[in-house]
Every structure is written in structure tokens, then in C-alpha cells.
Short mmCIF file of the C-alpha atoms (twelve columns), coordinates in Angstrom:
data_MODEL
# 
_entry.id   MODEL 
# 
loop_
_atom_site.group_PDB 
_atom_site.id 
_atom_site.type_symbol 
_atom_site.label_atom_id 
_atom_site.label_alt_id 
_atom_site.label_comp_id 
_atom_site.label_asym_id 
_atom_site.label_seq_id 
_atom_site.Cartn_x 
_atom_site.Cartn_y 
_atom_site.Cartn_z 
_atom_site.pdbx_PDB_model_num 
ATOM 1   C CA . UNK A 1   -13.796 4.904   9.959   1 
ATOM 2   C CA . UNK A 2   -14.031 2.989   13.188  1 
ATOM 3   C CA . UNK A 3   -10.641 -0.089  12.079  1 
ATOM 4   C CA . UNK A 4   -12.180 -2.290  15.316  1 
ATOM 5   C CA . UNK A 5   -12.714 -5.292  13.852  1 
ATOM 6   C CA . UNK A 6   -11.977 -4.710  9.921   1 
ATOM 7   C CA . UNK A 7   -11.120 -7.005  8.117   1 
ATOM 8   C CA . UNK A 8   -7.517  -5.251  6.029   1 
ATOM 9   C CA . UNK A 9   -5.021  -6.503  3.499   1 
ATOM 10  C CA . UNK A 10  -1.981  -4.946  3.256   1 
ATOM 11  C CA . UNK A 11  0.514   -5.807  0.348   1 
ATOM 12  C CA . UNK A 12  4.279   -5.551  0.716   1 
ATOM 13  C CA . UNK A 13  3.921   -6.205  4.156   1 
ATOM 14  C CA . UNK A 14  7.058   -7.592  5.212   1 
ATOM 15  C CA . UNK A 15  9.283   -4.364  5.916   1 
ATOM 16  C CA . UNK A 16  9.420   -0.908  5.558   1 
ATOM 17  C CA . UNK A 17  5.961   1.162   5.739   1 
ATOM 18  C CA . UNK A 18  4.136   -2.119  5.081   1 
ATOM 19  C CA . UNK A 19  4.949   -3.554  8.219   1 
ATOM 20  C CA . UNK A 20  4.527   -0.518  10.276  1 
ATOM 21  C CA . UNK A 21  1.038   -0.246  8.507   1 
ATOM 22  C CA . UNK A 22  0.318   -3.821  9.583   1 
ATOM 23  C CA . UNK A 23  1.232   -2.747  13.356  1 
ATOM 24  C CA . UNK A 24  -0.340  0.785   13.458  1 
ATOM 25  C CA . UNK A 25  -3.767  -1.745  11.900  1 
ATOM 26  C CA . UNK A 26  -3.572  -4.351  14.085  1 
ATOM 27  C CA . UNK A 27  -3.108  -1.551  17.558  1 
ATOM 28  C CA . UNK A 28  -6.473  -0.296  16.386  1 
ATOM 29  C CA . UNK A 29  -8.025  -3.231  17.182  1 
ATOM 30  C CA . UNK A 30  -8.322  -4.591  13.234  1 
ATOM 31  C CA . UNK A 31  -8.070  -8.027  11.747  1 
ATOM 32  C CA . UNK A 32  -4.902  -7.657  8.741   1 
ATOM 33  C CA . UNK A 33  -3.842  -9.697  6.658   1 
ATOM 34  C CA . UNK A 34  -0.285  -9.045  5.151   1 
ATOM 35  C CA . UNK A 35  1.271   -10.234 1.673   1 
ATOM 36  C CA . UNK A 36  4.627   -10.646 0.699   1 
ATOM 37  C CA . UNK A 37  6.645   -12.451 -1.852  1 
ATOM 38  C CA . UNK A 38  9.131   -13.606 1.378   1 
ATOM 39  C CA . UNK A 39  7.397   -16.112 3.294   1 
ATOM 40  C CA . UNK A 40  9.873   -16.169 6.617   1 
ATOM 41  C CA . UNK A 41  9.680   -12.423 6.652   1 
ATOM 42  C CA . UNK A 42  6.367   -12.090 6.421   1 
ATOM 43  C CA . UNK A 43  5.304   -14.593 8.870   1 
ATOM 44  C CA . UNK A 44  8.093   -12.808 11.394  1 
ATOM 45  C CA . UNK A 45  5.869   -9.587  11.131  1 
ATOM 46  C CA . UNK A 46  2.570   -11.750 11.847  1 
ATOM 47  C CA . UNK A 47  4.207   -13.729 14.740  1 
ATOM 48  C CA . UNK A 48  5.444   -10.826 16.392  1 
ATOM 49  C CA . UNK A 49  1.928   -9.037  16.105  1 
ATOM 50  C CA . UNK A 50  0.042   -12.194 17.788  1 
ATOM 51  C CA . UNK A 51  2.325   -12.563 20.254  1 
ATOM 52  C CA . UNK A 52  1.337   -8.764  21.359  1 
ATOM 53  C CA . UNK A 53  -2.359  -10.544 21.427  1 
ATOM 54  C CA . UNK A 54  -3.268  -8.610  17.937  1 
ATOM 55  C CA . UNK A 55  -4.658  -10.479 14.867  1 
ATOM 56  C CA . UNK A 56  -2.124  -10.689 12.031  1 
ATOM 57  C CA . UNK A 57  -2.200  -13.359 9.332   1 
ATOM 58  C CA . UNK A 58  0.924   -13.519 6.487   1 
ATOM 59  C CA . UNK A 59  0.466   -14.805 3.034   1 
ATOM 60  C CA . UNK A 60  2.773   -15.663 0.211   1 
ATOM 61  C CA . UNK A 61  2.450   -13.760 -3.225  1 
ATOM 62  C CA . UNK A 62  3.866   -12.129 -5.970  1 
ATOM 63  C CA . UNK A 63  0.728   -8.725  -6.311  1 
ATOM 64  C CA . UNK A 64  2.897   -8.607  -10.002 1 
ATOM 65  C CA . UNK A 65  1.425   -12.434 -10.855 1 
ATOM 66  C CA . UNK A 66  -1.751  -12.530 -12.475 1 
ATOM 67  C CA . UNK A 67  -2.340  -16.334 -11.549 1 
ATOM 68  C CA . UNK A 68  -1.905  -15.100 -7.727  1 
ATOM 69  C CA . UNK A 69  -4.771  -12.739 -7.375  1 
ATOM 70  C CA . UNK A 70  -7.761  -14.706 -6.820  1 
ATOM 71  C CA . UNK A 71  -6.040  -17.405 -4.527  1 
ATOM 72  C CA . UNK A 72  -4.644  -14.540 -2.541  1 
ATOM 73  C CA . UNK A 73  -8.038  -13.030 -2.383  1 
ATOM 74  C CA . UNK A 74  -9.878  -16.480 -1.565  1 
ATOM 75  C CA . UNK A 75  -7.255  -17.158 1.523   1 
ATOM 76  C CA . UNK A 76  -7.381  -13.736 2.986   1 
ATOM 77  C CA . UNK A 77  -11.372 -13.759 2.879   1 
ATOM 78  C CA . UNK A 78  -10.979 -17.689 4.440   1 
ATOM 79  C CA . UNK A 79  -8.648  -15.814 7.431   1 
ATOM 80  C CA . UNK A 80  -10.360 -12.567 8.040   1 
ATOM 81  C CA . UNK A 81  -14.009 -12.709 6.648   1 
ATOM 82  C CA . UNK A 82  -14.650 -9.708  3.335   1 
ATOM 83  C CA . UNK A 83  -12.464 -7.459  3.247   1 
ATOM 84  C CA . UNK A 84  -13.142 -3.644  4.356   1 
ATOM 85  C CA . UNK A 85  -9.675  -2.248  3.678   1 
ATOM 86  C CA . UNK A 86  -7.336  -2.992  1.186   1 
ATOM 87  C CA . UNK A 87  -3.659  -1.020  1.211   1 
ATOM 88  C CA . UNK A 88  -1.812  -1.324  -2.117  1 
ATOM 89  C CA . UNK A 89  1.338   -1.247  -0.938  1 
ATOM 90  C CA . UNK A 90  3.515   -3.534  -2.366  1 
ATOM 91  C CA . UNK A 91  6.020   -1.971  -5.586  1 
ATOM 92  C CA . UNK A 92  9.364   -2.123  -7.013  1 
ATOM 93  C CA . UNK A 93  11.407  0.208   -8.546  1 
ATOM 94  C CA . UNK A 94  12.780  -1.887  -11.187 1 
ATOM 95  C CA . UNK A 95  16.847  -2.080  -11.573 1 
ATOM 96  C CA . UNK A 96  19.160  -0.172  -9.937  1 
ATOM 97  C CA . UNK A 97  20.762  1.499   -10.112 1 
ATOM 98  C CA . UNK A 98  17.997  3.381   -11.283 1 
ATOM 99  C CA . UNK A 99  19.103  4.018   -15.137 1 
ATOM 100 C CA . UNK A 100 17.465  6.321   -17.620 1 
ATOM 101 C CA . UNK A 101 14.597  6.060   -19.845 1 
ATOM 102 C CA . UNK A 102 16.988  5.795   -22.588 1 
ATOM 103 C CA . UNK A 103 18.554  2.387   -21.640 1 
ATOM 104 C CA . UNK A 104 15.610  1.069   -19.637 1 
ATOM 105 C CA . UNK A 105 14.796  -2.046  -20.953 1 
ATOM 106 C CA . UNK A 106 10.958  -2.446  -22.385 1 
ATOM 107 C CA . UNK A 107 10.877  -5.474  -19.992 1 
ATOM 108 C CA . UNK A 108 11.786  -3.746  -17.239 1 
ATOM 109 C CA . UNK A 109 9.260   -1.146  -17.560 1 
ATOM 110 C CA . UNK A 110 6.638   -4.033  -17.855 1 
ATOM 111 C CA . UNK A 111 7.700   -5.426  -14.769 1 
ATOM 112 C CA . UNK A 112 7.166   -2.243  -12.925 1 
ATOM 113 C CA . UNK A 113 3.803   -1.610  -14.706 1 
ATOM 114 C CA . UNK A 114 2.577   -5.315  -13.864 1 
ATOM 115 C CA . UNK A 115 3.903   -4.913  -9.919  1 
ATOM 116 C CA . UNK A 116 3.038   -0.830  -9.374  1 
ATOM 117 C CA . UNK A 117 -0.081  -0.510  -11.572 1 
ATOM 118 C CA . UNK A 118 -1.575  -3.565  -13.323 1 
ATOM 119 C CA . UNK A 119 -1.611  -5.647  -10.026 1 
ATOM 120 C CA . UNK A 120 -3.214  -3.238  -8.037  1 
ATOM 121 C CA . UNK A 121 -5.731  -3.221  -10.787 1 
ATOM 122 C CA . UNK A 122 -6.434  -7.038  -10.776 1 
ATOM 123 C CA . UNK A 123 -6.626  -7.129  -7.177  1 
ATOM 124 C CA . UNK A 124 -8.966  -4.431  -6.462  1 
ATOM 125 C CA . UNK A 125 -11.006 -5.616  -8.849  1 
ATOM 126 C CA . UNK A 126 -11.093 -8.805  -6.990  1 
ATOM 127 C CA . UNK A 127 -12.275 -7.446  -4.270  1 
ATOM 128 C CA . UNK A 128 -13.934 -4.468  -4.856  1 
ATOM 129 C CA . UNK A 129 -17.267 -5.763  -6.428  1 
ATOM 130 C CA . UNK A 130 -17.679 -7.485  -2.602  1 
ATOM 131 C CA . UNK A 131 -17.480 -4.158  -1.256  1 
ATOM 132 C CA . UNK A 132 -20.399 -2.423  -3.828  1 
ATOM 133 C CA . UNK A 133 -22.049 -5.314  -2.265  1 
ATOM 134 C CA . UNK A 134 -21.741 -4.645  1.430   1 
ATOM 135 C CA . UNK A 135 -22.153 -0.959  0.590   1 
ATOM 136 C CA . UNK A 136 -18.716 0.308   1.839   1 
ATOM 137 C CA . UNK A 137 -14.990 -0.655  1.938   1 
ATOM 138 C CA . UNK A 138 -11.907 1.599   1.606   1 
ATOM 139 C CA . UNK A 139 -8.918  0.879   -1.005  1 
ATOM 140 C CA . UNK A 140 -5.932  2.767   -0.138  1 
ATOM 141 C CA . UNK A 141 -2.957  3.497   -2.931  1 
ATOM 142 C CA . UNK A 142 0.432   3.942   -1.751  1 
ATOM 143 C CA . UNK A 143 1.988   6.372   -4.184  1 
ATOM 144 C CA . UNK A 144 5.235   8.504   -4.460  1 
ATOM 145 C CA . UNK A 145 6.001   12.235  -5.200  1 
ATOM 146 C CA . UNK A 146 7.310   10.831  -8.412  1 
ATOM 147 C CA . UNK A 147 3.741   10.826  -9.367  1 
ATOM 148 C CA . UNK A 148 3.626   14.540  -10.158 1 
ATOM 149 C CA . UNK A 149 7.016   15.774  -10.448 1 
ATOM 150 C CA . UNK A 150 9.444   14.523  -13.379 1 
ATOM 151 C CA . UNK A 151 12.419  13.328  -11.819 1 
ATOM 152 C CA . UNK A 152 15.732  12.151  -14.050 1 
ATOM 153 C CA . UNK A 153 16.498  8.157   -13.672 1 
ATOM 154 C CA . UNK A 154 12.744  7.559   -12.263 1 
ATOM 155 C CA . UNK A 155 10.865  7.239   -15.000 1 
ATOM 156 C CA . UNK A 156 9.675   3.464   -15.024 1 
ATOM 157 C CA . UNK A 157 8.218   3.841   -11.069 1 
ATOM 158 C CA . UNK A 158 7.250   7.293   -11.737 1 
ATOM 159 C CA . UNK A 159 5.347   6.389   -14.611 1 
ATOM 160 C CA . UNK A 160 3.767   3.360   -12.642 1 
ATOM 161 C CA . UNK A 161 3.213   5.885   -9.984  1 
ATOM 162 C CA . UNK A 162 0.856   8.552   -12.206 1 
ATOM 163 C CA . UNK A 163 -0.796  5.450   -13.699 1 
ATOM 164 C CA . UNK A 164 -1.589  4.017   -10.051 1 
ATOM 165 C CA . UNK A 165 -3.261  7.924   -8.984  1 
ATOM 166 C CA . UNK A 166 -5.363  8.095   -11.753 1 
ATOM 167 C CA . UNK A 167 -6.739  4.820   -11.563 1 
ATOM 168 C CA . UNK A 168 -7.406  5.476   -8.061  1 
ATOM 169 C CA . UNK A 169 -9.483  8.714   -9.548  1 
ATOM 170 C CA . UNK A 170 -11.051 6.540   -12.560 1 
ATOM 171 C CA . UNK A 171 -12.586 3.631   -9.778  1 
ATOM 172 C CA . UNK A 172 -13.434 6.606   -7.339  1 
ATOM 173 C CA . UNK A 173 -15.972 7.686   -10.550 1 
ATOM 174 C CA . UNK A 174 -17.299 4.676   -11.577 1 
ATOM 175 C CA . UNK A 175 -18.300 3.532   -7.897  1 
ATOM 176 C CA . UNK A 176 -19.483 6.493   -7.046  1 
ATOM 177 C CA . UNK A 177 -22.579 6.428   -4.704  1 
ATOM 178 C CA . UNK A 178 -21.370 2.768   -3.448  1 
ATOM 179 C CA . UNK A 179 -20.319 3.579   -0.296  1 
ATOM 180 C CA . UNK A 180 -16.543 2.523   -1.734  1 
ATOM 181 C CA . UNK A 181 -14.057 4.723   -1.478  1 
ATOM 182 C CA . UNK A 182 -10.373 5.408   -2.529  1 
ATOM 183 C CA . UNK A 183 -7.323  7.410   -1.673  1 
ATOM 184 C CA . UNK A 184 -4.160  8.327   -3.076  1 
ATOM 185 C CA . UNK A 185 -1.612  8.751   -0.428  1 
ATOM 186 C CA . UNK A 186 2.009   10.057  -0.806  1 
ATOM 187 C CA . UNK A 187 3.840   9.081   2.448   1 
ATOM 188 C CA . UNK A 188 7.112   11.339  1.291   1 
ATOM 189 C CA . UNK A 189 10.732  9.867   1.735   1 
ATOM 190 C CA . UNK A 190 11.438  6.968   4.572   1 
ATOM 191 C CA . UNK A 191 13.962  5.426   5.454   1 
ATOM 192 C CA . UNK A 192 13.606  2.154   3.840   1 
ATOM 193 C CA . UNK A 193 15.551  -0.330  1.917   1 
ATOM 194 C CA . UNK A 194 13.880  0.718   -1.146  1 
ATOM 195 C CA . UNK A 195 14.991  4.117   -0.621  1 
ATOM 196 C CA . UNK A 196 18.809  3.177   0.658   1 
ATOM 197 C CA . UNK A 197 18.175  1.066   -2.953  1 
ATOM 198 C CA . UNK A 198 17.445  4.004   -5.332  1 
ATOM 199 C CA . UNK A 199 19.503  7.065   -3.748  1 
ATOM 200 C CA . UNK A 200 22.226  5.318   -1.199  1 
ATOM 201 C CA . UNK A 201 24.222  8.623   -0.571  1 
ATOM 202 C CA . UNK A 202 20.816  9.593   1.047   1 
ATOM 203 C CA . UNK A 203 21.072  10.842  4.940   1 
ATOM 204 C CA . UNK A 204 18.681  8.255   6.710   1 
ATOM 205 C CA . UNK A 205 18.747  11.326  9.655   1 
ATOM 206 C CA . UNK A 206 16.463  13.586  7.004   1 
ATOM 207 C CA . UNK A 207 14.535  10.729  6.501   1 
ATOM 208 C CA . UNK A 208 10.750  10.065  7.889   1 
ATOM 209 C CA . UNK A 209 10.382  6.689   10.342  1 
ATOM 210 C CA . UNK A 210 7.906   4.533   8.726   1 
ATOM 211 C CA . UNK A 211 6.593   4.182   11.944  1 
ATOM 212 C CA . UNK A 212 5.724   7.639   11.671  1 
ATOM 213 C CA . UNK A 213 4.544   7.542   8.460   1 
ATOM 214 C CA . UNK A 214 2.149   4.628   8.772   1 
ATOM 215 C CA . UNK A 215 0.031   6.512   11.861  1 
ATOM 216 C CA . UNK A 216 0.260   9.204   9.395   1 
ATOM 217 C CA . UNK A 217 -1.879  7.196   6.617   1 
ATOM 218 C CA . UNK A 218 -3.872  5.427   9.966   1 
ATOM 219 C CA . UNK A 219 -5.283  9.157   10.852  1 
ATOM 220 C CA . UNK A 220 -6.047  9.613   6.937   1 
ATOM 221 C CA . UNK A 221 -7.753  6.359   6.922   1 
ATOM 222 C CA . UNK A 222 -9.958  7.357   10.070  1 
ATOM 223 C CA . UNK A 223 -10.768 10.244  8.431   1 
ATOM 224 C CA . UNK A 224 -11.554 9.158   5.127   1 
ATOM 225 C CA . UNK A 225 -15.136 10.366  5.176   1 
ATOM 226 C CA . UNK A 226 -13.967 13.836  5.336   1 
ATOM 227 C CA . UNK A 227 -11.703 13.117  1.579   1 
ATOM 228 C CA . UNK A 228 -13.472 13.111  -1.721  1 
ATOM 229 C CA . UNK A 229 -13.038 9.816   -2.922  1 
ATOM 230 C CA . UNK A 230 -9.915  9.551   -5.491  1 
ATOM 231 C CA . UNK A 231 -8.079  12.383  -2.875  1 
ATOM 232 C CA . UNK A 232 -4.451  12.913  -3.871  1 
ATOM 233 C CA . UNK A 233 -3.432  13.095  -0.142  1 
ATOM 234 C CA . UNK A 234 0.195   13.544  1.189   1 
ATOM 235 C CA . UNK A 235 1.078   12.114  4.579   1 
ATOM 236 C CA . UNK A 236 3.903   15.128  5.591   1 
ATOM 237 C CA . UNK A 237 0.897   17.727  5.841   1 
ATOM 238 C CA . UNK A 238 -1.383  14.930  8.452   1 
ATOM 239 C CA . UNK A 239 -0.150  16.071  11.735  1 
ATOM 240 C CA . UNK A 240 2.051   13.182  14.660  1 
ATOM 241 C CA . UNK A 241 0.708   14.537  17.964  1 
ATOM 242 C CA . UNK A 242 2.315   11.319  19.598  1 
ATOM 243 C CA . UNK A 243 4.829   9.675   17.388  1 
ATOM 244 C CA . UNK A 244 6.875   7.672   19.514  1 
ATOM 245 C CA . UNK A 245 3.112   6.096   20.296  1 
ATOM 246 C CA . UNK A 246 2.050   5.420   17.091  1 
# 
């Protein structure tokens, strides 16, 4: 896929792989759109990505908000046109310390589910039926190792995790022959806040840049042609020829 001019929404844009998603975009000469739930940080990102002479818009909402989805939707279209790629980003891990399933609270595990899995859902359902339409588009999920492997104290994002793959899988078979396509991409362990957040004893040094990671899931996007759609796709095995240039 040829990102010159494509029109891409990004959620959880603000920090971490988000924003280096929203740089390693906008460098390739696209048009993105990034969402947060923290206006000032998200407009920093933008601002700093305009001022490189790069087209970067930032938007305000909560992905986990049902009432959110289609004004989110309508404003990005208003800013960038359709949209061509759309990164699902944007999660939480719920409370953290990151307890176990026994005394995880049933709200808590609804919050994750509405955030990690059910907004993803409403959103690329918003969007998606424009793509059928135009023939093509790419929806990208952002999903964990926790996915597949059963991991003590994880179980509320893990769960949201498996959910999110196979619903990339189930809208990979029903749109089948559309020209829309979907990955599932495990980026592996970054140093983010939302890693320093679940295991804080963790040696950022062992840790993949997100900067890294994000030209990573840029190559994977370029290549997405050469993926079944509904891939399970991990960003470790996509090989950095020139990180400190991504």
C-alpha cells in the first residue's frame, strides 16, 4: 500500500506507539488523524507534526463511549476526506495494579471490554461500510501477546485482547472479496507508560522503542497485500534495516 496521501485514523494517539504511529504515517507522506481522550496532549503530537510541514489533525474522544463514535467518525472524514486506514490503537488495562481474576471487579472487566474490544467494534463498523464502498481500506488491530498465552493478573486485557483478534478474523470473512482488509498485529513489549503501569520492576533497557516498533507495523502495513486478511502478525519477526530513521 502506497500511505501518500491516505487518509488514517489512529486511536490512542497521544503517547507511546500511538504517537510514533502518527509520525512514522505522517513521514510517508499520509493525511492522520489522531484520537485521544487528552486534548493538550494530543494536539502537542499534531502541532509538532505540522510544524515538520506533515498533515496531522488531533481529536478528542473516549473509543470506550458509544455516543462518541459517529461524531468522531463525522469530524475525521470533515478533516481528512474517507478514511483508508484505520489503527485501533487506543486500550487500557484496567486497574493496577493488575489484580487477579478472582477480585476483578465485573465492572472493571466491562470497562476493558467496552475500551479494548466493543469500541473497536463500533468504530469499524462506522467506517468500514465506506470502505466496501470505495472497494479498499485497511483496519489495523493493535493487539498483545496476552492474546494467546495465559498470563496470571492479565486476564481482563488479555481477554479483551483474544476477543479483539478474532473479531479482526470474523470481519476479514464477512468482507471478503471487498477489497477491505484487516490485520492483527502484536508489537511485543515497549517501553511505555502502560507497560511501566502493569510490570514497574520492568528494565526499560530490554524494552523495544516505540519508535521502532511503529516502522515495524508501517512496513506490515505496506505490505499488507502480501497477508491474508485477518493475519495474526507480530512486529519482532518484521525486520528495522534503519531504525534510528524510522
Amino acid at each position: 500500500m502506497n500511505l501518500e496521501g491516505k487518509a488514517v485514523l489512529i486511536t490512542g494517539a497521544s503517547r507511546g506507539l500511538g504517537e510514533a504511529l502518527m509520525e512514522a504515517f505522517a513521514r510517508k507522506g499520509a493525511r492522520v488523524v489522531g484520537v485521544s481522550r487528552n486534548a493538550e496532549e494530543m494536539e502537542a503530537v499534531a502541532s509538532r507534526l505540522r510544524t515538520w510541514g506533515y498533515e496531522a489533525h488531533a481529536l478528542v474522544a473516549d473509543v470506550g463511549d458509544k455516543q462518541s463514535i459517529h461524531p468522531l467518525v463525522g469530524a475525521a472524514a470533515a478533516l481528512v476526506g474517507p478514511i483508508d486506514v484505520l489503527v485501533h490503537n487506543a486500550s487500557t488495562l484496567g486497574p493496577t495494579p493488575l489484580p487477579l481474576l478472582l477480585d476483578t471487579a465485573c465492572e472493571d472487566l466491562g470497562h476493558v471490554l467496552e475500551v479494548n474490544l466493543v469500541g473497536p467494534f463500533r468504530l469499524t463498523k462506522a467506517i468500514a461500510g465506506s470502505m466496501v464502498l470505495r472497494g479498499g481500506g485497511l483496519v489495523v488491530h493493535i493487539t498483545s501477546d496476552a492474546a494467546v498465552a495465559a498470563y496470571a493478573r492479565w486476564g481482563a486485557y488479555g481477554v479483551s485482547k483474544a476477543a479483539l483478534e478474532h473479531l479482526g478474523r470474523i470481519w476479514a470473512a464477512e468482507l471478503e472479496g471487498t477489497g477491505v482488509r484487516f490485520l492483527n498485529v502484536d508489537p511485543g513489549e515497549m517501553d511505555t507508560r502502560m507497560h511501566r503501569d502493569a510490570i514497574p520492576e520492568a528494565d526499560p533497557a530490554s524494552l523495544a522503542r516505540p519508535r521502532d516498533v511503529a516502522a515495524r507495523i508501517l512496513t506490515l502495513v505496506e505490505s499488507a497485500q502480501a497477508h491474508p486478511s485477518g493475519s495474526r502478525l507480530e512486529a519482532a519477526r518484521v525486520e528495522l534495516v534503519h531504525p534510528e530513521a524510522a
